[in-house]
C-alpha positions as CSV (number, residue, x, y, z in Angstrom):
1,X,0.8,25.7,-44.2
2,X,3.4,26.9,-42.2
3,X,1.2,28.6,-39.7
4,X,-1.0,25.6,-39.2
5,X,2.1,23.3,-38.9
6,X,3.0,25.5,-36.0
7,X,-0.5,25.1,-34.2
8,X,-0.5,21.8,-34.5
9,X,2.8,21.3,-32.8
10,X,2.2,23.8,-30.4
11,X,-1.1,22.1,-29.5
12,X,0.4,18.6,-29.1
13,X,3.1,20.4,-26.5
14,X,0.5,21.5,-24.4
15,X,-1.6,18.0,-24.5
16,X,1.8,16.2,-23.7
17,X,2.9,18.5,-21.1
18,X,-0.7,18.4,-19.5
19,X,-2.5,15.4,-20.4
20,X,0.1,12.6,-19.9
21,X,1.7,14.0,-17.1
22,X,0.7,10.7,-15.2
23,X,3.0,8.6,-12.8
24,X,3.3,5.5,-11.4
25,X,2.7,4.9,-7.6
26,X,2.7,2.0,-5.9
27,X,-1.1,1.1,-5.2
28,X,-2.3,-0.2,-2.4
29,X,-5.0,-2.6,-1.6
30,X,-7.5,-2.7,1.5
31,X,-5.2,-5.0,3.5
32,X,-2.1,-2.8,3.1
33,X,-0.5,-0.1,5.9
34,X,1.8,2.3,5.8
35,X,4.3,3.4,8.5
36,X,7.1,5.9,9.1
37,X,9.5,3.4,9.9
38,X,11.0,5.1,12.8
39,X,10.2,2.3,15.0
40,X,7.9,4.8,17.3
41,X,5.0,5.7,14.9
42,X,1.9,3.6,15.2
43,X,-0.6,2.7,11.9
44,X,-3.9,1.3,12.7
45,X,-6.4,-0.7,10.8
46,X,-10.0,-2.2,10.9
47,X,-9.3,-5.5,11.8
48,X,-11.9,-8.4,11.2
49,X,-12.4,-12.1,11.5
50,X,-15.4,-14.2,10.2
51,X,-16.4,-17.4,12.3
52,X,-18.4,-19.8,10.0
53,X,-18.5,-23.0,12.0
54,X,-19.1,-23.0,15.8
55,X,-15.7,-24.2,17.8
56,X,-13.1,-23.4,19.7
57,X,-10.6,-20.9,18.2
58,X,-7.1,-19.5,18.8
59,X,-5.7,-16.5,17.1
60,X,-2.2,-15.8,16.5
61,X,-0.5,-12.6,15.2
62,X,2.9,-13.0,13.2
63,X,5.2,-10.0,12.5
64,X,8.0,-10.2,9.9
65,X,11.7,-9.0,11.2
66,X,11.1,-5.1,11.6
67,X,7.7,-4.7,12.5
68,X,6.0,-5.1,15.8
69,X,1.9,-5.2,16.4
70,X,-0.9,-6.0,18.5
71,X,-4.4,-6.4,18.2
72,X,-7.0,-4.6,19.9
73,X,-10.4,-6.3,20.5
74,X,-13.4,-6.2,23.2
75,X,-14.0,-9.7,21.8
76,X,-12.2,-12.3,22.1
77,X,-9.9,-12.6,19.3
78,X,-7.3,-9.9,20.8
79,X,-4.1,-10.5,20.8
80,X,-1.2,-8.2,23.0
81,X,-1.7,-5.1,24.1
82,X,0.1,-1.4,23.9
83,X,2.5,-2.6,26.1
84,X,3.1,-6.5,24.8
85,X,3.4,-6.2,21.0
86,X,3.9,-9.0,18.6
87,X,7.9,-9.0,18.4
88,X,10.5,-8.5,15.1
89,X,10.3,-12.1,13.7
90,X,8.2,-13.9,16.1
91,X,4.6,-14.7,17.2
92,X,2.2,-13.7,19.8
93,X,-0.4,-16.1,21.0
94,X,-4.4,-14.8,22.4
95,X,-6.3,-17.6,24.7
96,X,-8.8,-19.7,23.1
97,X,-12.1,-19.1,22.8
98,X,-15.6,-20.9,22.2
99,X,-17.2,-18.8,19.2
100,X,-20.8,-19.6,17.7
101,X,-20.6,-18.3,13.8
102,X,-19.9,-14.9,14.1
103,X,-17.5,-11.9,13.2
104,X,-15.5,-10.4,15.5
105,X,-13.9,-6.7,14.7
106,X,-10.9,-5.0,15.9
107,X,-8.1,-2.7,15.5
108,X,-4.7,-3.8,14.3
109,X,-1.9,-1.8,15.3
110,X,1.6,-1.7,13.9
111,X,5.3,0.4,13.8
112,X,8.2,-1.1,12.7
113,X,12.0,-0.1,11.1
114,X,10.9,-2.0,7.8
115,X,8.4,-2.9,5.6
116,X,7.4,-6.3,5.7
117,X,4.5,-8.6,6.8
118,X,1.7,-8.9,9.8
119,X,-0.5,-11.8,9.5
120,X,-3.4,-13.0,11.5
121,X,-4.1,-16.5,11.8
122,X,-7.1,-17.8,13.2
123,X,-6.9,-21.8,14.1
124,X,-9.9,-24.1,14.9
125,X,-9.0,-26.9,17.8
126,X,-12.1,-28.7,16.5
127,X,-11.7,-29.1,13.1
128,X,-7.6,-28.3,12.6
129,X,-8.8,-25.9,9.8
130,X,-6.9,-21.8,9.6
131,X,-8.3,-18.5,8.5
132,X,-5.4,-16.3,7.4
133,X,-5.4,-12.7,6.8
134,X,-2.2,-11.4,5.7
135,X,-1.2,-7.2,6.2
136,X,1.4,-6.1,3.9
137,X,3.1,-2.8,5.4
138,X,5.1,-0.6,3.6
139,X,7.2,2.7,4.4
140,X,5.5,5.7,4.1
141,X,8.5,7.0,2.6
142,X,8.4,5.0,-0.4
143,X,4.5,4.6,-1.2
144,X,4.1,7.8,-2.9
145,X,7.8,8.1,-4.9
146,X,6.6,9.1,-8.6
147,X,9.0,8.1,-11.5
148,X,8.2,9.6,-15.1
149,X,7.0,7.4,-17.8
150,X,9.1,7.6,-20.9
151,X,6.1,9.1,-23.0
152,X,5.7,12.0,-20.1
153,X,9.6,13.1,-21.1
154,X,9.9,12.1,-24.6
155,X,6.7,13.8,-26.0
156,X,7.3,17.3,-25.1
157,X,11.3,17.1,-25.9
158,X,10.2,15.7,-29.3
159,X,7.8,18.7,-29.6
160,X,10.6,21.3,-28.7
161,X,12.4,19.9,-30.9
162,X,10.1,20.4,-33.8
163,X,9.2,23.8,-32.9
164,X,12.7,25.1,-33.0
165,X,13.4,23.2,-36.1
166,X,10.2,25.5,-37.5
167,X,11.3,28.4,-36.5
168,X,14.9,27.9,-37.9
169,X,13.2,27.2,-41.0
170,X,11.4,30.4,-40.7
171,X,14.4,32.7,-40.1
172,X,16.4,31.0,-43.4
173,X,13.0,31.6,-45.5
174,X,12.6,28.1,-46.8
């Protein structure tokens, strides 16, 4: 009795220790970027925008306080350049365009201090209507910080616990 007690609590301490050793991360969705905020660092992304009614368009790139970005395009829809980013806080404006229904693709680059926002806003002058596409950014040196569920801890302390409790019981001869 005693021996299979002890395999049984053995056994649970190694599927605590190395089946619920899971943590939490923050996840990240197709729209999100990480940067090192040091200001210098540059993310990229795949940038797109999908034109469904002919017009004339204007795009317009917002960064939150922190960030900077530009985006990079042989079509029409970019906006700054490597050496004229979107600033901390403010809005940078591309020229209008005609566009039949189409989608254009790009490359969205960003650095910053902070985490924060870029959005993308694409405005029709015919119709008044918006596209928005919204990039969250975060800080590469909080995306991947693991924190320990309270079964990950509690499991293999309560297993310890038991097995030292069977082996004091062993010693006495009870």
């Amino acid at each position: 009795m005693k021996k299979m007690l002890l395999l049984l609590v053995s056994g649970l301490l190694i599927v605590c220790m190395a089946g619920l050793a899971v943590a939490s991360n923050t996840v990240l969705t197709p729209d999100d970027v990480t940067i090192n905020p040091d200001g210098q660092s540059v993310a990229s992304v795949d940038a797109s925008i999908r034109i469904n009614t002919p017009g004339n368009y204007h795009v317009t790139l917002t960064a939150t306080d922190g960030l900077f970005a530009y985006l990079e395009s042989s079509s029409p829809i970019a906006v700054g350049s490597s050496g004229n980013w979107a600033g901390s806080g403010t809005s940078l404006s591309g020229t209008s365009f005609e566009s039949a229904a189409d989608t254009y693709t790009g490359t969205l680059h960003i650095k910053g201090t902070k985490p924060g926002t870029v959005t993308v806003v694409t405005y029709s002058e015919s119709s008044g209507d918006s596209i928005t596409k919204s990039y969250s950014v975060y800080s590469a040196e909080t995306v991947n910080v693991s924190i320990p569920e309270f079964p990950t801890v509690a499991l293999p302390v309560a297993a310890l616990i038991g097995l030292v409790f069977i082996f004091g019981r062993k010693k006495e001869g009870l």
